[in-house]
N, C-alpha and C positions, 0 to 999 in steps of 0.2 A: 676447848671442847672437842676440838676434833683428834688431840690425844686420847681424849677420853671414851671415841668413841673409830669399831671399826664400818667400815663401808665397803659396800656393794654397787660395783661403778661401773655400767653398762656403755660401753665403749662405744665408739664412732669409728675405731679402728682397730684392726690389729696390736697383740702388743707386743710383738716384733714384727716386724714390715719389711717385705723382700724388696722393698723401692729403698728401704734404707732410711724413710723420713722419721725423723720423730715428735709428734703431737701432743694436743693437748693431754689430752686424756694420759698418755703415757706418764709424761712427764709429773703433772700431777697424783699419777700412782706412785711414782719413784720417790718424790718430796714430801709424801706422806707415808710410803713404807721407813723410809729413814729416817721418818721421825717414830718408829714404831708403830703405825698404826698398820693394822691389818687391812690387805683391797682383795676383796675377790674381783678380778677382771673379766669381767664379760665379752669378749670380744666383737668385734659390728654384727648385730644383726640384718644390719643393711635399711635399704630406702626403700628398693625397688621390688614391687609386686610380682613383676616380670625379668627375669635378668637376660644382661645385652650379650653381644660375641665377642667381646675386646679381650685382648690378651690379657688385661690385670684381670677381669670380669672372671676367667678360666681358671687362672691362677688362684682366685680367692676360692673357688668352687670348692676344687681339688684338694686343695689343701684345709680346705673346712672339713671337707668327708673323711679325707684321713682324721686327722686331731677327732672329731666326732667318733671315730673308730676306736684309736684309743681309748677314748674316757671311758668305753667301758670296761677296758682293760687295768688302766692304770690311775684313772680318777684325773682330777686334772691337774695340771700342771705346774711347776713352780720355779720359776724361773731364776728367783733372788729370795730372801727373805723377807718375808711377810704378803707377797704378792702368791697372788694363787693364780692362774690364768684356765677363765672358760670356754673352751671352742664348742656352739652350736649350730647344727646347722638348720634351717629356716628356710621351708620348705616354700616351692616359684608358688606364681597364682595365689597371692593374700586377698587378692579383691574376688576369691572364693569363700561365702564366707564357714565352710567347714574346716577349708583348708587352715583359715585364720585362728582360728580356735584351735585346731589341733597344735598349731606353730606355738600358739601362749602357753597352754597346758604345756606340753615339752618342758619351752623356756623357764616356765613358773616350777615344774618340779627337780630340775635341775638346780634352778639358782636357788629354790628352797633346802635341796639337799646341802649344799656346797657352804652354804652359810650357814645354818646352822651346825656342820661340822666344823669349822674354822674360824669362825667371829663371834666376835660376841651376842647376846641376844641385843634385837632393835637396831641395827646397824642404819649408817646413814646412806640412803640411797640414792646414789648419783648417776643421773640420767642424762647422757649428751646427744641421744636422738629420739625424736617424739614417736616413733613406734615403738619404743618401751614402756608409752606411758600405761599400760592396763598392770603392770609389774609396781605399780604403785596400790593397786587394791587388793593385791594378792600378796605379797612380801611384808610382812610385817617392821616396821624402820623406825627410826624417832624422827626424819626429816628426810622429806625428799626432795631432791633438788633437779631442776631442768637448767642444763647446761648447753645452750646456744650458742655454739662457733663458726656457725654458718646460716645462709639464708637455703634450707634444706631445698625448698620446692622449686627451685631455680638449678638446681644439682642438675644434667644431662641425665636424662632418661629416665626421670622418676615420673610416677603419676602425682603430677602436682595436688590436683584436688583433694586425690587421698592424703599426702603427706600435709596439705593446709588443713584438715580434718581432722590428723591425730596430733597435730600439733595446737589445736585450738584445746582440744581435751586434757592435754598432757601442762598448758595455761592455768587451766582452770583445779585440776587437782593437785600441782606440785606446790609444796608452801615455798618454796623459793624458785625464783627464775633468776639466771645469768647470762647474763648475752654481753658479746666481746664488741658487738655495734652498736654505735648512738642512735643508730637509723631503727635497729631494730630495738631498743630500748626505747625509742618513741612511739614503733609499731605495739609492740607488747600492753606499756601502758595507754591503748587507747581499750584494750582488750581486760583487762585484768587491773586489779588494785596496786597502782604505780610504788606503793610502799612494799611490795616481795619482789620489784623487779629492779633488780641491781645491774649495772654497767661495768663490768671492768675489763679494759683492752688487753688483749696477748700482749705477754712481756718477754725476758727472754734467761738462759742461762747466764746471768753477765760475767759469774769469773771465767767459768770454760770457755764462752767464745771472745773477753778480753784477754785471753791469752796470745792469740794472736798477733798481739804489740811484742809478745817475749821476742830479743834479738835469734835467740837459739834455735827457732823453729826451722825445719827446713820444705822448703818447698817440697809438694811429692812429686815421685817421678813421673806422673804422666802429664805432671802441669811445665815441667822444668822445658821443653820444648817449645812450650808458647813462649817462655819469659827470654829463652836465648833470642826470638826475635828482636828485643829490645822496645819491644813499643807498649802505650800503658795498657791500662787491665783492662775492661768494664766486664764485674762478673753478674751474675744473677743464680741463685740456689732456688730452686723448689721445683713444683709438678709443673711442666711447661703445655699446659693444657692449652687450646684456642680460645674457650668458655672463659678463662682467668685473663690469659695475657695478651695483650694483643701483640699477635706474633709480626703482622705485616707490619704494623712502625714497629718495631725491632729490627725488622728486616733491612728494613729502610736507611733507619737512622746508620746499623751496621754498613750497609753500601756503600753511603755516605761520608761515612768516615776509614777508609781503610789504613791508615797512619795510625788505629786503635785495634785493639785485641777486644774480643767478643767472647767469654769463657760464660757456657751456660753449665750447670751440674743440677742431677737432676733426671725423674723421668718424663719420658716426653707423652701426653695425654691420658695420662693414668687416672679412669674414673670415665671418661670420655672415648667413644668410638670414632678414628676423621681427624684426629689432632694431622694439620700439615705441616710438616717444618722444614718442605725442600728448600723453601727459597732463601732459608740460611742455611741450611747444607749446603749450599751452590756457593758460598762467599767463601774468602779462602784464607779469612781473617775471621771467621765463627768459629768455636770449638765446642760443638758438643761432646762433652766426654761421662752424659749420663750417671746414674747413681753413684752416690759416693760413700763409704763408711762415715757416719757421722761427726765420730771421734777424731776423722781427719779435715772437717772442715774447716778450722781456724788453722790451719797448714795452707789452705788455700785463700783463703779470705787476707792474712797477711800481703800478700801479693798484688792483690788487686788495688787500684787505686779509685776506683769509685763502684757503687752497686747500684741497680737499675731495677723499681719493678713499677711493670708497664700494666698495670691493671687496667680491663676493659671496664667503660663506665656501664656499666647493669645494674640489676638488680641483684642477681647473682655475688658480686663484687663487695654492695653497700651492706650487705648482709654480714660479712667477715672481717676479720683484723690482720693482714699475713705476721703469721710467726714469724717471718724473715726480718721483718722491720726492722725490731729492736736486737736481733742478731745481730746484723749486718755493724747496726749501730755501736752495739757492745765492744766490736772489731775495732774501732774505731773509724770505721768510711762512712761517706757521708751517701745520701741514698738519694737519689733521681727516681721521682712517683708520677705518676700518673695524679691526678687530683679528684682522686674518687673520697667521699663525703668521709667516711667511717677512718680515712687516718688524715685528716684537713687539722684537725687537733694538735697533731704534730709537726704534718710536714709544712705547716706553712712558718715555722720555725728555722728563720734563715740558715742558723749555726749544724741543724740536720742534714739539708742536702737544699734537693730544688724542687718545685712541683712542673714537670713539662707535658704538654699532651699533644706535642705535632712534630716532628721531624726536628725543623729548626731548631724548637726552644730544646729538644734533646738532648741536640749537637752544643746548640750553645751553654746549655746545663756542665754536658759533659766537660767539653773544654774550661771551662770556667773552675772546675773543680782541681782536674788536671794539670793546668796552669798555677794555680795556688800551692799546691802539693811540691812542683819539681823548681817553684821562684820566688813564694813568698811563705817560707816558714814559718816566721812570726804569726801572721794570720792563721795560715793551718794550725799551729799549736793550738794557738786560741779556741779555735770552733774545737779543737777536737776534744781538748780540755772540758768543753761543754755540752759536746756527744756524750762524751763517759758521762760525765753528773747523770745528767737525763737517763741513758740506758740503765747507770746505778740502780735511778730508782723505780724502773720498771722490769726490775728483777723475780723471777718464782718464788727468791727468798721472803718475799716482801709480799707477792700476792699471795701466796699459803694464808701467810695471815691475815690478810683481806678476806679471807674464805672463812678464815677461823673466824674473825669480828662479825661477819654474817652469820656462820651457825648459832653461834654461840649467842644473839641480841634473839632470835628465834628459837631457842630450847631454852 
């Protein structure tokens, strides 16, 4: 069904990202244009009623305004085949409500021009943030979907109430909901008829980041100066926000072990104003070495000998799945978590990694894995053997079609 049919998929992000990450939404656009299906990409219209002064905040502004400039110059964008990409921009003060109407109107005759030039009629419309949801009575679709990869109103700096209001709306009119949390997959059906609310956790690229294991790969050159230390990895990829990670055991555990190498990659509070991360800038066994091209991840992930993510227990937290998980895992390392609800599914799967949530059980997580690695191969092969199985089959290849079995039991 989803060959059969193109979509209009209103983004939660950019779809090229100067931080270099790449998400759901992307990725899902990529795995459906190469399967032919046409996406017109809507780019974030964002959360926030009011916008903050953070340097990504600035960056997203400016470079909206431009791209908005464009489009009336050269229509929008197209990055690869079959992807069209829409930059709008979406005017501060929503909790005005003139200003709010004008921002829809905008949006709605934009993304009515653009699809009906480029898609087919009745396309399906894929919705990953709940202030798109009025774009469901105005666009005409054969199915619209709300796609939950976060617990939005917990985001730094939004108006909660507002975003629990258009997300209660955006419940009630999408004939499907998907959400990547159990936790919010329990919230959802106390809300809505548990039969359109589907569960399925972020999975990850598995051949490109099992590549990894290839002997050929060469470390990149800004990594090759940690490794002539000689001492082992522990890396961590993504937004190193305060709101996600908890930076202070990080810090900690890092001090604590300086016979260990600390590689973060990655930007540091992107989304968030106040992200602090002196007090592992101050250790002299941390490396932040910030964004990375994507494509060179699994150049770096070979190297490492174990990955680390240190989720804060929140709300914020229980609400997501991190994309890194099953990366990390695809790589074949084994992952030290934090024991937040929404991946307990997984990590408490010995053969993955550890679940630690205090300094100690960190250190001892760490070692523990580090030891096994450089003295007892037999075991290491074993789990690792059993990371790939699992990573296998929480691959994009495989959730397409989990999307495609949902559309298609609904049309």
């Amino acid at each position: 069904m989803l060959k059969n049919n193109d979509v209009v998929l209103i983004s939660s992000c950019n779809y090229t990202l100067h931080t270099k990450n790449v998400l759901n939404a992307q990725i899902i656009t990529d795995e459906l244009a190469n399967s032919g299906v046409k996406v017109l990409f809507v780019e974030s219209l964002g959360l926030k009623t009011v916008p903050t002064i953070g340097k990504t905040d600035v960056y997203k502004v400016f470079k909206r305004l431009f791209d908005f400039i464009l489009l009336f110059f050269r229509g929008v964008s197209q990055p690869r085949e079959n992807v069209y990409v829409l930059s709008l921009v979406r005017l501060p003060f929503e909790n005005i409500r003139f200003i709010k109407k004008l921002n829809e109107n905008i949006i709605t005759f934009f993304v009515k021009k653009y699809s009906n030039k480029y898609l087919k009629p009745k396309p399906i419309l894929w919705i990953f943030l709940p202030t798109g949801q009025f774009l469901i009575d105005k666009v005409n679709h054969s199915v619209s979907i709300y796609h939950c990869v976060d617990d939005y109103s917990e985001v730094p700096n939004v108006d909660k109430e507002y975003v629990l209001g258009q997300q209660n709306i955006i419940l009630q009119k999408a004939n499907l909901v998907i959400t990547v949390s159990p936790v919010m997959r329990d919230e959802f059906a106390k809300v809505v008829d548990s039969g359109k609310v589907h569960y399925l956790n972020n999975v990850a690229k598995f051949s490109f980041f099992n590549s990894a294991l290839k002997d050929n790969l060469e470390a990149p050159e800004d990594f090759k100066p940690v490794l002539e230390k000689g001492l082992p990895v522990v890396g961590f990829m993504g937004n190193l926000a305060s709101y996600k990670e908890n930076l202070e055991l990080l810090a900690e555990v890092a001090k604590e072990n300086s016979d260990i190498s600390f590689v973060f990659i990655g930007p540091i509070g992107s989304g968030e104003v106040g992200t602090d991360v002196s007090k592992l800038k101050a250790l002299d066994n941390v490396y932040l070495l910030g964004p990375r091209d994507y494509d060179l991840l699994p150049a770096y992930f070979k190297y490492w000998d174990v990955a680390v993510i240190a989720r804060r227990m929140n709300k914020a937290n229980e609400g997501g799945f991190p994309l890194k998980y099953f990366e990390y895992l695809s790589s074949g390392l084994p992952v030290v978590v934090t024991g937040i609800k929404s991946l307990a599914e997984f990590s408490s799967n010995p053969a993955l990694g550890s679940v630690a949530d205090t300094p100690v059980e960190f250190t001892n997580a760490l070692k523990y894995w580090i030891n096994m690695k450089r003295s007892d191969s037999v075991t290491w092969n074993e789990l690792l053997s059993k990371r790939l199985k699992i990573a296998s089959e929480n691959s994009w290849e495989k959730r397409i079609l989990d999307f495609d079995r949902i559309v298609s039991k609904y049309l």
